[in-house]
N, C-alpha and C positions, 0 to 999 in steps of 0.2 A: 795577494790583494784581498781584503774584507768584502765579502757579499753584505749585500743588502739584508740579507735574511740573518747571517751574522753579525752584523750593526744592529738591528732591531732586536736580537736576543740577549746581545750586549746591552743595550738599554734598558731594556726590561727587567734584567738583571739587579741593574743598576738601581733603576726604581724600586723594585720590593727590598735591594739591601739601604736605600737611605730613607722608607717607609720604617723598616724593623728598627734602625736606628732612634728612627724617634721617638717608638714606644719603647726603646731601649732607658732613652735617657728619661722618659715619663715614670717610668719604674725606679729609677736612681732617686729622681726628684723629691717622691712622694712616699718613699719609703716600704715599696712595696716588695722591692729583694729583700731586702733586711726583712721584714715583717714573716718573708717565705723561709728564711732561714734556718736550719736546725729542724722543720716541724713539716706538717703538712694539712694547705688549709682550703675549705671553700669559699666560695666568690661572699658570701653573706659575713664570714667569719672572719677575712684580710679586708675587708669593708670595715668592721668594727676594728678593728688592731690598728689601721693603717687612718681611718678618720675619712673615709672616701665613700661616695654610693656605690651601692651594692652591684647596680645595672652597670656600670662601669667597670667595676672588678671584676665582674663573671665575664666583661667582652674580651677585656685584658688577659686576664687570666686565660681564656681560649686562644689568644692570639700570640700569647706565650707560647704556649703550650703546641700550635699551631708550628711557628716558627722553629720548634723544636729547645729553646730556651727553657723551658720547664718541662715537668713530666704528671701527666693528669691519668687518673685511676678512677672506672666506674659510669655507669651510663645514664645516671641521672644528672642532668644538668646542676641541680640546685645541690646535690648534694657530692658531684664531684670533687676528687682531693686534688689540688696541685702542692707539688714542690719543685724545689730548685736542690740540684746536687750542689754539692761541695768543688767539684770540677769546674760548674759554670759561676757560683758564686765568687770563685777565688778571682777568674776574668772580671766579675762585675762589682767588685767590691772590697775586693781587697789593694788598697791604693799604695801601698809600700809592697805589698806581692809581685815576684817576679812574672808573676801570669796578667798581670792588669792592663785590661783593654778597653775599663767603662768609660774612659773617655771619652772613647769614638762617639755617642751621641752630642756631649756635649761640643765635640767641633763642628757635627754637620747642625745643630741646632743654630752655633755663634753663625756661625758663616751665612746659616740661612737670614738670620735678622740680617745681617748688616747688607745684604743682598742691592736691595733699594739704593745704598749709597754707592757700595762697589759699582752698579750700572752707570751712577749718574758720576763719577770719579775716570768710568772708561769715557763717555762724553766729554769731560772737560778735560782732562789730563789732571785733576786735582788728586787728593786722596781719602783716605779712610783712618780718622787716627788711633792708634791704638788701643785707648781708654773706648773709643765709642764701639768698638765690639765686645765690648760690656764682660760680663762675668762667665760667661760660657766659656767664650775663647781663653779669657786668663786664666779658668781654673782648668782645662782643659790641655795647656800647654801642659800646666805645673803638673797634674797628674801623670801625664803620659810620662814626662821624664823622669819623675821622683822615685819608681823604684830601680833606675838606673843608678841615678844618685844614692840612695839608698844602700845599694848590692852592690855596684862598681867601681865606683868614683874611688872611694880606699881599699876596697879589696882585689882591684883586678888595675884599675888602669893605672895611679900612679904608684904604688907598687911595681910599674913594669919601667919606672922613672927611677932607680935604685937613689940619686941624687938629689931628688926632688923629694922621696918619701922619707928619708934620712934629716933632710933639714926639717921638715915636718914634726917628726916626732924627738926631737932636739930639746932642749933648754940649753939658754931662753927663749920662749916661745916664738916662729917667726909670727908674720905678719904675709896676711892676703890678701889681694883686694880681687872681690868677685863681680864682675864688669856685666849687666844685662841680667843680674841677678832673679829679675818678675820677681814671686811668691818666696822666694829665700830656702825655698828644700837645696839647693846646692850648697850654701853657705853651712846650713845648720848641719848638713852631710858631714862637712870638712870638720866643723868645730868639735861633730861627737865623734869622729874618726880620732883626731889628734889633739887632745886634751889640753896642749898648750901652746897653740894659736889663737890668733884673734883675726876677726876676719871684718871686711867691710864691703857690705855689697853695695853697689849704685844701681839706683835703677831709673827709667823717665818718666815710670807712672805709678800716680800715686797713690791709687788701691791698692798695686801689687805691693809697694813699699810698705802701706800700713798692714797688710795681711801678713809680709814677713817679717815684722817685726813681734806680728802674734805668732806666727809660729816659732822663733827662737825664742819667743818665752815660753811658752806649753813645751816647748824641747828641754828646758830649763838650759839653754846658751847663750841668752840677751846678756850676762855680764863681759861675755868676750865676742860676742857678735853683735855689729851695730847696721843698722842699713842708712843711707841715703837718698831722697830723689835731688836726681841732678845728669849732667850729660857726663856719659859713658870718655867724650872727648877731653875734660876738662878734671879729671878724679882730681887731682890736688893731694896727691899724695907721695910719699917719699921712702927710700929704705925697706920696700915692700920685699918679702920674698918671692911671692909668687902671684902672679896676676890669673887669674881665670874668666874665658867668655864661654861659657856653653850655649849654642846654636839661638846664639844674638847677633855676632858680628853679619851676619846676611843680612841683619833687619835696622842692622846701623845709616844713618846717614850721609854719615862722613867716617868708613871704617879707617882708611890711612891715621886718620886724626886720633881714631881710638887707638891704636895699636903705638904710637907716636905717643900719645900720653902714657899709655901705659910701658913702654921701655922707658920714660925719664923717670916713673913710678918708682921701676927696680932698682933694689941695692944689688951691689958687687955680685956677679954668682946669680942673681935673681932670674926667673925664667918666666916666657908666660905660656900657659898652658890651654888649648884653644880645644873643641870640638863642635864642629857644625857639621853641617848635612854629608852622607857620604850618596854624591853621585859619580856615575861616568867622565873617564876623562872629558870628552866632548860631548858636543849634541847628538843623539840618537835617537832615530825614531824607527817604527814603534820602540819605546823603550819600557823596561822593565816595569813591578808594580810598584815597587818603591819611588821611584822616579814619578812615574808616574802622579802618583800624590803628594809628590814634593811639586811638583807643576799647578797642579790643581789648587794646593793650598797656597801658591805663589799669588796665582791670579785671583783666586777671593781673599786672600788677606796680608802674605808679607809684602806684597809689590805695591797696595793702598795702604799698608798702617808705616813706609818709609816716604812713599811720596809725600803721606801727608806732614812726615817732618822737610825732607826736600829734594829734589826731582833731578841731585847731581850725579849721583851713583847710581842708589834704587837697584840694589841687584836683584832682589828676589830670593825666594827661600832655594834656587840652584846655582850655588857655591861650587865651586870650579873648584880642584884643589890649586892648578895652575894661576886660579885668579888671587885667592888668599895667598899663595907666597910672593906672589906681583905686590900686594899691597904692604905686605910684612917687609919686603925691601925697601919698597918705597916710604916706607915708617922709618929706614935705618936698623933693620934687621940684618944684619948679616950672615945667620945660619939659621934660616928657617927651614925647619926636617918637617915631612911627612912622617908619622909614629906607628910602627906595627901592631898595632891594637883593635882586636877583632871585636865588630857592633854593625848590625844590621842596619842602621840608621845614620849613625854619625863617623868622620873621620875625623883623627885628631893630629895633631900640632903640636910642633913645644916650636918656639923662638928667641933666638938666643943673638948674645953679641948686637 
C-alpha cells in the first residue's frame, strides 16, 4: 500500500517534472536549443542570437542548467558559458532521430490549454474536438511517432511481413491507403521507402491534412502521395493493396466501420496493417509507466477528442488487443493475427480474409 509520504513525494515529483517540461518546450519554441548548439553561450549573447531579453535568458539558462539539461562553466553570473551536449540535443531536437523526446513539452503544454474544456466535457458528458487542442497536441503526436516511421516502418516492421514488403517493392506499383494519417510522416515514410507506390492518406482534420500535404512536398512525394480530409469510415476506395491505421483506430468513432471500409477497400491478397497502443492484456492496477500514460493521455485527450465525434464506442487511448480483434471480426475479418513485432509503445496487427 502507498504511504502518504509516498503519494506526496510522488507528486512532487510530478510537479518539478511537468515544471521542467515547460521550459522544455519554451526552449523548443523560441529557439534557444538550437541557438546552444555546436557553441557555448552567455545569458546576454543567446539573448542577442535567439531575439529574447537578456533577464530571461540568464533565468532560463540557470534553470537549464539547474535541471541538469545544460552544462554552465564559471562563477560569474554575467559572464557564465552554457551549452547543450550533443547527447541531450539529439533528445531535443532532432525529430527524425531515434533518441527524440522533445515532444514531451509540447503534449503536456496541448493538454494543459485544453484543460478548461476537458473539465467542463467531464460535466456534461460532451467532448473536446480534436482540431480544438490546437497545434501542440497535432505537432506533438506527429513528432513523437515520426522517427518510428522514419527507422521502422520499412526497415523492421513490414520487412518482418515478407508478403506484404514483396508487393511493395513490385511493379506495377501497389496502392495504399493510409487511414488517420494527422501530419502525413507515415505516408511520406512508405512513399520514400518503396519508390513505386502511391499512397492515400485520409484524415478528419484539416490542419493536419494541409500540413501533410506540405510535407510530402518538402519530401519531394506529392506526385505519388495525395491526402484527403474525409471519414476514416467511408475512404471510397477500391483495389487497394494495403490499408494502414497507425495508433488512430482507438481514436475512431466508429472503428468496426473503419476496419469494414477498409477490407471492401482491399484488392485480392490485400491486407491491412494496424498498430496501436501496446497495453496489458486486462485491467491492472497499479500498472506499468507506459500504461500508465496511455490512461492519463486517455483522460485529457483521446476519450474528449472521440466523444466529441460521438459517444457510441469512445474507447480511449487503452486498446485491448482482445478488443481490436473483437471489432476486426465484427468488420468480417476472418484471420486477424497479433504480429511478433517488438515496440515499447505500439502492438501490431495484420487482417486478413
Amino acid at each position: 500500500m502507498t504511504t502518504s509520504e509516498q503519494t506526496a513525494e510522488r507528486l512532487l515529483g510530478a510537479l518539478i517534472g511537468a515544471a521542467e517540461l515547460f521550459t522544455v518546450e519554451l526552449g523548443r519554441e523560441l529557439g534557444l536549443y538550437r541557438a546552444l548548439r555546436g557553441t557555448r553561450r552567455t545569458a546576454s549573447d543567446l539573448a542577442k542570437t535567439a531575439g529574447i531579453d537578456a533577464r530571461y535568458a540568464r533565468e532560463w539558462l540557470e534553470q537549464q542548467a539547474a535541471a541538469g539539461f545544460l552544462t554552465a562553466a564559471g562563477d560569474d553570473p554575467d559572464g557564465r558559458l552554457f551549452a547543450l551536449t550533443e547527447e541531450v540535443a539529439a533528445v531535443l531536437l532532432d525529430e527524425t532521430g531515434p533518441a527524440f523526446l522533445g515532444t514531451a513539452g509540447q503534449f503536456a503544454l496541448g493538454v494543459g490549454l485544453a484543460y478548461p474544456a476537458v473539465t467542463e466535457a467531464f460535466r456534461t458528458g460532451s467532448g473536446v474536438s480534436y482540431a480544438d487542442y490546437g497545434r501542440h497536441i497535432r505537432h506533438g503526436i506527429a513528432a513523437f511517432n515520426r522517427p518510428m516511421f522514419t527507422h521502422q516502418l520499412a526497415g523492421e516492421w513490414l520487412p518482418g511481413l515478407p508478403e506484404i514488403d514483396q508487393r511493395l517493392r513490385a511493379t506495377p506499383g501497389a496502392r495504399v491507403l493510409d487511414l488517420g494519417c494527422g501530419v502525413g510522416h507515415s505516408s511520406v515514410a512508405l512513399a520514400l521507402a518503396y519508390p513505386a507506390i502511391t499512397v492515400r492518406g485520409v484524415d478528419l482534420d484539416e490542419a493536419s491534412v494541409a500540413e501533410a500535404r506540405r510535407n510530402a512536398a518538402e519530401a519531394g512525394v506529392a506526385d505519388r502521395v495525395s491526402f484527403t480530409l474525409g471519414d476514416a469510415a467511408t475512404p471510397a476506395d477500391a483495389g487497394v493493396d494495403l490499408v494502414t491505421i497507425f495508433e488512430a483506430l482507438h481514436d475512431m468513432a466508429d472503428p468496426v466501420g473503419v476496419l469494414a471500409a477498409a477490407r471492401a477497400a482491399l484488392a485480392e491478397g490485400g491486407s491491412v496493417f494496424i498498430g496501436d497502443e501496446r497495453v496489458s492484456d486486462t485491467f491492472t492496477a497499479p500498472a506499468g509507466e507506459i500504461e500508465r500514460l496511455q490512461y492519463a493521455f486517455s483522460v485529457l485527450h483521446c476519450l474528449p477528442a472521440t466523444r466529441a465525434e460521438s459517444s457510441d464506442v469512445a474507447n480511449g487511448t487503452v486498446l485491448r488487443a482482445s478488443t481490436l480483434l473483437d471489432w476486426a471480426r465484427a468488420a468480417g475479418f476472418t484471420r486477424p493475427e497479433v504480429l511478433d513485432i517488438t515496440n515499447d509503445f505500439w502492438r501490431f496487427y495484420r487482417l486478413r480474409g
